[in-house]
C-alpha positions as CSV (number, residue, x, y, z in Angstrom):
1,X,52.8,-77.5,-55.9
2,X,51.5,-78.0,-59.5
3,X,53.3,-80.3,-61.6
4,X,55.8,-79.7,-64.3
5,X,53.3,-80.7,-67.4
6,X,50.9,-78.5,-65.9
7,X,50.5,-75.1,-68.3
8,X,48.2,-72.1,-67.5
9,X,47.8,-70.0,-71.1
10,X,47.5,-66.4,-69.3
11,X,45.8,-64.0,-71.8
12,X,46.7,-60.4,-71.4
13,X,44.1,-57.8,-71.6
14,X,41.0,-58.9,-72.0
15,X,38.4,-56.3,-73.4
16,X,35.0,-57.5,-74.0
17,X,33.6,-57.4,-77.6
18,X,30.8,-56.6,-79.2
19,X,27.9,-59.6,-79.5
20,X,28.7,-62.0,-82.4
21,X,26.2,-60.9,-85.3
22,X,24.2,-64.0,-86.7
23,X,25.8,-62.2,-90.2
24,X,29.4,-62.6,-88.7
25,X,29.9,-66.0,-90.1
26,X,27.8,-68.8,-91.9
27,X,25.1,-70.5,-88.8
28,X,26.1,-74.0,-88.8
29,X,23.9,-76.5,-87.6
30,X,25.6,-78.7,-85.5
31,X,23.4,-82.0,-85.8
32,X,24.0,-82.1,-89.5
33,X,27.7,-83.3,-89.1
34,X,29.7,-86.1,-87.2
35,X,33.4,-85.9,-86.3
36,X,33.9,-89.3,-85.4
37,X,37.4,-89.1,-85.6
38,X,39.0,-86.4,-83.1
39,X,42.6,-84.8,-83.9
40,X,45.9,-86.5,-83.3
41,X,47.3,-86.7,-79.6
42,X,48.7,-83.1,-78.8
43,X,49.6,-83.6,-75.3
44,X,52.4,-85.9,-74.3
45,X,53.1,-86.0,-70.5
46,X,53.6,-89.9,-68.9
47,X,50.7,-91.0,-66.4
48,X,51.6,-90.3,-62.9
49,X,51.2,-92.4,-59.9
50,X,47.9,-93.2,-58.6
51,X,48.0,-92.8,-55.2
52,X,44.4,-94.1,-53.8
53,X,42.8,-96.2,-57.2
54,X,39.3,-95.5,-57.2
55,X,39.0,-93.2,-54.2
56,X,37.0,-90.1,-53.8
57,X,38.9,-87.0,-51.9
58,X,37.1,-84.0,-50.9
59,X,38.2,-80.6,-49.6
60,X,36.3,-77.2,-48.9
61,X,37.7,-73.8,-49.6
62,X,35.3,-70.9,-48.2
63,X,31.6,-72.0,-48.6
64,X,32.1,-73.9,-51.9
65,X,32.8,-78.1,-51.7
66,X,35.5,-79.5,-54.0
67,X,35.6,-83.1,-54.8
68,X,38.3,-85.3,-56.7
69,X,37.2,-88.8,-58.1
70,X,41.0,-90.8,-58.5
71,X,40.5,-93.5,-61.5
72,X,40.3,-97.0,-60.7
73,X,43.9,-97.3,-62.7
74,X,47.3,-97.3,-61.1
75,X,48.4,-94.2,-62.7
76,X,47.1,-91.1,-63.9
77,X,46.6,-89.7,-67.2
78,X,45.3,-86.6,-67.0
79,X,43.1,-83.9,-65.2
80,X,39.7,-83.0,-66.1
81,X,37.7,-80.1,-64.6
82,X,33.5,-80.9,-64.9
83,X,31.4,-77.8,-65.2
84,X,28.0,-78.5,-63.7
85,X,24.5,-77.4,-65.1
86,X,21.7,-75.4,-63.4
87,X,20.5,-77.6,-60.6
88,X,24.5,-78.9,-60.4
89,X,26.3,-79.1,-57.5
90,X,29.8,-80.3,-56.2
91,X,28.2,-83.9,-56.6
92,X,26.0,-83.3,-59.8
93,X,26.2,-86.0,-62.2
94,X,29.9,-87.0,-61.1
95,X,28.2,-90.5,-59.9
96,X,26.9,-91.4,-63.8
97,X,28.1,-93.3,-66.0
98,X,28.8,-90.8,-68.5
99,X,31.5,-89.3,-66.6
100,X,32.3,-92.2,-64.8
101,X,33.5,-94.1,-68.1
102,X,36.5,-91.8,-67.8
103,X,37.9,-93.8,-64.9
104,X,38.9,-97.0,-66.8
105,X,41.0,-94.5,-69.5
106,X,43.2,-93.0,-65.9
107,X,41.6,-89.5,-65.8
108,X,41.1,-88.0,-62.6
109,X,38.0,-85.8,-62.5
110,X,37.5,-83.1,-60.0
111,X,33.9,-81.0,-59.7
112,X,33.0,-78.3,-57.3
113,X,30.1,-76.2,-56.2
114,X,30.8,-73.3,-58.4
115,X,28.5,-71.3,-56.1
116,X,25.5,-73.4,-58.0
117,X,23.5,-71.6,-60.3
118,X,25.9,-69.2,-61.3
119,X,25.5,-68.6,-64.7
120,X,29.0,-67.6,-65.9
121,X,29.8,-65.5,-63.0
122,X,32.9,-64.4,-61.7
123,X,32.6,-66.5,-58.6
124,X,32.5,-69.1,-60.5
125,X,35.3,-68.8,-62.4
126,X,37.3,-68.0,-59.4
127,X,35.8,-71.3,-57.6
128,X,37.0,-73.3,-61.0
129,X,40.8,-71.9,-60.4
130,X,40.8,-73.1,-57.0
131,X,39.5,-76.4,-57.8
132,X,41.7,-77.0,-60.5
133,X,45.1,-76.1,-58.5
134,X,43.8,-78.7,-55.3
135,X,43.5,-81.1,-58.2
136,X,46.4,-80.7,-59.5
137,X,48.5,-80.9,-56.4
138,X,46.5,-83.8,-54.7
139,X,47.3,-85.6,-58.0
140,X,50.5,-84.2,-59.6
141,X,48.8,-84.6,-63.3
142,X,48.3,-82.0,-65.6
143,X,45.0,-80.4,-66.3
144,X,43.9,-81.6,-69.9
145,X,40.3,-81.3,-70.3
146,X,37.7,-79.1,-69.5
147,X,34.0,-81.0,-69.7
148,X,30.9,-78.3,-69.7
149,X,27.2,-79.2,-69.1
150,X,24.4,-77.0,-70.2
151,X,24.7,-74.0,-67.8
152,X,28.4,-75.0,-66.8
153,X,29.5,-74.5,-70.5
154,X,29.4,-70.7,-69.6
155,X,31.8,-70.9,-67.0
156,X,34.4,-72.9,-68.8
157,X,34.1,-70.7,-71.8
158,X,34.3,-67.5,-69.4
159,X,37.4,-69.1,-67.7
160,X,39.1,-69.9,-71.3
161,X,38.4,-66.1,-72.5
162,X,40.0,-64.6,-69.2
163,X,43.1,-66.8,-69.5
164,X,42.1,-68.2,-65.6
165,X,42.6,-71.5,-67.0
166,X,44.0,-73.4,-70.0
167,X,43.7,-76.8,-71.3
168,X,44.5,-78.4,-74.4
169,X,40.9,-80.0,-74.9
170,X,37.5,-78.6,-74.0
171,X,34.5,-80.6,-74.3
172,X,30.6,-78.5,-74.2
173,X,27.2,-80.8,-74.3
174,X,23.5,-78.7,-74.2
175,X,26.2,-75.7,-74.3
176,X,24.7,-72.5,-72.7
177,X,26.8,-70.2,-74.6
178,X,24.5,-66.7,-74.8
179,X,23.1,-65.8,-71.0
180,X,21.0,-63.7,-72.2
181,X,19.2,-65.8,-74.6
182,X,18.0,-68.7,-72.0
183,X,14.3,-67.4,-71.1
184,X,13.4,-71.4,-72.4
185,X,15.3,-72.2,-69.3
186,X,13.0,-72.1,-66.0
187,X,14.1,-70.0,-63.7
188,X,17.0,-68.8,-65.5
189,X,16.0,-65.5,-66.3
190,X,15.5,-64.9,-62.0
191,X,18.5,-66.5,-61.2
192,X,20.6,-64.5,-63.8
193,X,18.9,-61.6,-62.3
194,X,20.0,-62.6,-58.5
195,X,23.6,-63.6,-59.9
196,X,24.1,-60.4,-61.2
197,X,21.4,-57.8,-59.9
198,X,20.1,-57.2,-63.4
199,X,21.1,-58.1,-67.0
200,X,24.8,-60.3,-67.4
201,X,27.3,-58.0,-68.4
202,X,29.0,-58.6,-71.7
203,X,32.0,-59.5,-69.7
204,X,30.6,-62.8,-68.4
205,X,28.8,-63.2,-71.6
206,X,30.9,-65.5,-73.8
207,X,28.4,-65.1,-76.5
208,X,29.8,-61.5,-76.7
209,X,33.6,-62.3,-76.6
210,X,34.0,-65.7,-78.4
211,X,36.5,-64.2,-80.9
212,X,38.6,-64.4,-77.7
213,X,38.4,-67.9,-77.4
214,X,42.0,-69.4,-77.9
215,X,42.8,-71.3,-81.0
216,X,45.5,-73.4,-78.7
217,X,42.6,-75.3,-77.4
218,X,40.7,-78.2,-79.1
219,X,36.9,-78.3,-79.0
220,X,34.1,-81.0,-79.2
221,X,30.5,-79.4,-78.9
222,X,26.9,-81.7,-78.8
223,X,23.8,-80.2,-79.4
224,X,20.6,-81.6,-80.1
225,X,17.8,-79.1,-83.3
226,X,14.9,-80.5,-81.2
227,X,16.7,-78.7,-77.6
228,X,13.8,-75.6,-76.9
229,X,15.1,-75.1,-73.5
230,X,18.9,-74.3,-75.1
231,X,18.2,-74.2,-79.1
232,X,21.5,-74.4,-80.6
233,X,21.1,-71.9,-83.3
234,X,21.1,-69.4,-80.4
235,X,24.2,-71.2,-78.7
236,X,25.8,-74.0,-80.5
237,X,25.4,-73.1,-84.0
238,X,27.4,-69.9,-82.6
239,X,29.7,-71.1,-81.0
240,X,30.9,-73.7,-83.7
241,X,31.0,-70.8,-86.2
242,X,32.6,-68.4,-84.4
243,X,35.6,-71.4,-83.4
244,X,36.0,-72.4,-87.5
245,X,35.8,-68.6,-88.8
246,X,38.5,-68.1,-86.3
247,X,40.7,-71.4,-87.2
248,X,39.8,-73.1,-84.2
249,X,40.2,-77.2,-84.3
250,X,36.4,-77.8,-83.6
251,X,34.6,-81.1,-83.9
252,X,30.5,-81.7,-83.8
253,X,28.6,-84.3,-83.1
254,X,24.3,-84.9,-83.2
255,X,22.4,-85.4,-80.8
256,X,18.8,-86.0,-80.3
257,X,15.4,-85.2,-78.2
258,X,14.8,-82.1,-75.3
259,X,17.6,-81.0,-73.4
260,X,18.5,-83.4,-71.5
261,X,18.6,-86.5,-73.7
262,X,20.9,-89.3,-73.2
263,X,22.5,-89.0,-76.5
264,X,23.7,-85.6,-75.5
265,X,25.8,-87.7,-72.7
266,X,27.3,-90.6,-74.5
267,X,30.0,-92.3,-72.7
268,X,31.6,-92.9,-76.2
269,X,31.8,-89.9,-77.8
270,X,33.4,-88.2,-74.4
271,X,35.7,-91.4,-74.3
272,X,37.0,-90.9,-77.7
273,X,37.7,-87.7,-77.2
274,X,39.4,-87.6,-73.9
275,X,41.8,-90.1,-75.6
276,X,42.6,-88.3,-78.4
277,X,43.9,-85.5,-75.3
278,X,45.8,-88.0,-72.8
């Protein structure tokens, strides 16, 4: 039973479109600016009751592991979804600090398998629906954020264009946003194969659809200019300008080094803008 703050944004027919031209809008590069300063609150549901402060729930639907870290607070002020990168799993990077410094603010943060190295697939967006509903009715709070790593980012993107899930806030760090422009990834161009028995289709490409992305949500990106695994004039850059050209609320921030880099994961910046959603 989801709870009554809870909204799903369903978005009816969903055609794939053409791949965004580098000529569609102005490239922006993404370490040149800093958005400090996130948009006012826009979601107002109370915190709910905590019911096991700093516990750790798991549950398995099918093959695929779905975990649920409850904040060390008494109550609960929100839900947030974290997509996992390549060599992710249900456990991948859910013990850091980075995501761990959400606890202390009341979010509950749930992760799953996403059948692993999925690369935007529709397994995976399927696998992020079902976590997202066990969340939600383990913890009776509303899903607010969506938090994408690297390879993940494809998935949450995928899920936002298809209408499978909705949340007012969407946070993408190293974003993978173009499948088939990640040859500077290793393995990735064999595991995209095996995913999907040849090239991605435009349909689990977001790079190809991101005029589709809804305008309802707000975005934070990170990218680092020195990233050669995921350069962000092939991914970030895009996505930021396909989000402003379509009146998207979008905020940047630099980062530095290889993919990777521990500025691309600050506990700060993904603090500041996880309040800004509670």
């Amino acid at each position: 039973m989801r709870h009554p703050g809870f909204v799903i944004r369903v978005l009816a027919g969903v055609v794939a479109a053409a791949l965004l031209l580098t000529g569609c809008s102005e490239p922006v590069d993404v370490a040149a600016e800093a958005e400090t300063h996130p948009s006012t609150v826009v979601t107002t549901e109370p915190a709910v009751p905590n019911p096991q402060p700093g516990g750790t729930l798991r549950h398995v639907v099918g093959d695929q592991r779905l975990r649920l870290d409850l904040p060390s607070t008494g109550t609960i002020t929100g839900l947030a979804v974290w997509f996992h990168g390549q060599l992710g799993d249900v456990d991948g990077a859910m013990d850091e600090e980075w995501l761990n410094s959400l606890s202390a603010d009341g979010w509950a943060v749930a992760s799953a398998d996403l059948h692993l190295a999925n690369w935007g697939s529709p397994a995976s967006v399927s696998d992020a629906v079902a976590l997202s509903e066990w969340a939600q009715a383990e913890t009776g709070a509303p899903l607010k954020l969506l938090i994408g790593g690297s390879m993940g980012v494809l998935t949450s993107l995928n899920a936002l264009i298809d209408g499978a899930l909705w949340a007012p806030c969407w946070y993408g760090t190293m974003p993978v946003v173009d499948v088939t422009a990640v040859s500077g990834v290793a393995y990735a161009d064999a595991q995209v194969e095996a995913v999907y028995g040849g090239p991605a289709p435009e349909s689990s490409n977001p790079a190809a659809r991101l005029d589709r992305l809804p305008i309802s949500v707000r975005y934070f990106v990170v990218a680092s200019p020195q990233d050669t695994w995921v350069p962000a004039t092939a991914h970030a850059d895009r996505l930021v300008a396909a989000l402003r050209q379509s009146g998207a609320d979008v905020s940047v921030a630099p980062a530095v080094g290889q993919h990777g880099d521990p500025s691309q994961m600050r506990p700060s910046d993904l603090r500041k803008f996880a309040a800004s959603c509670a």
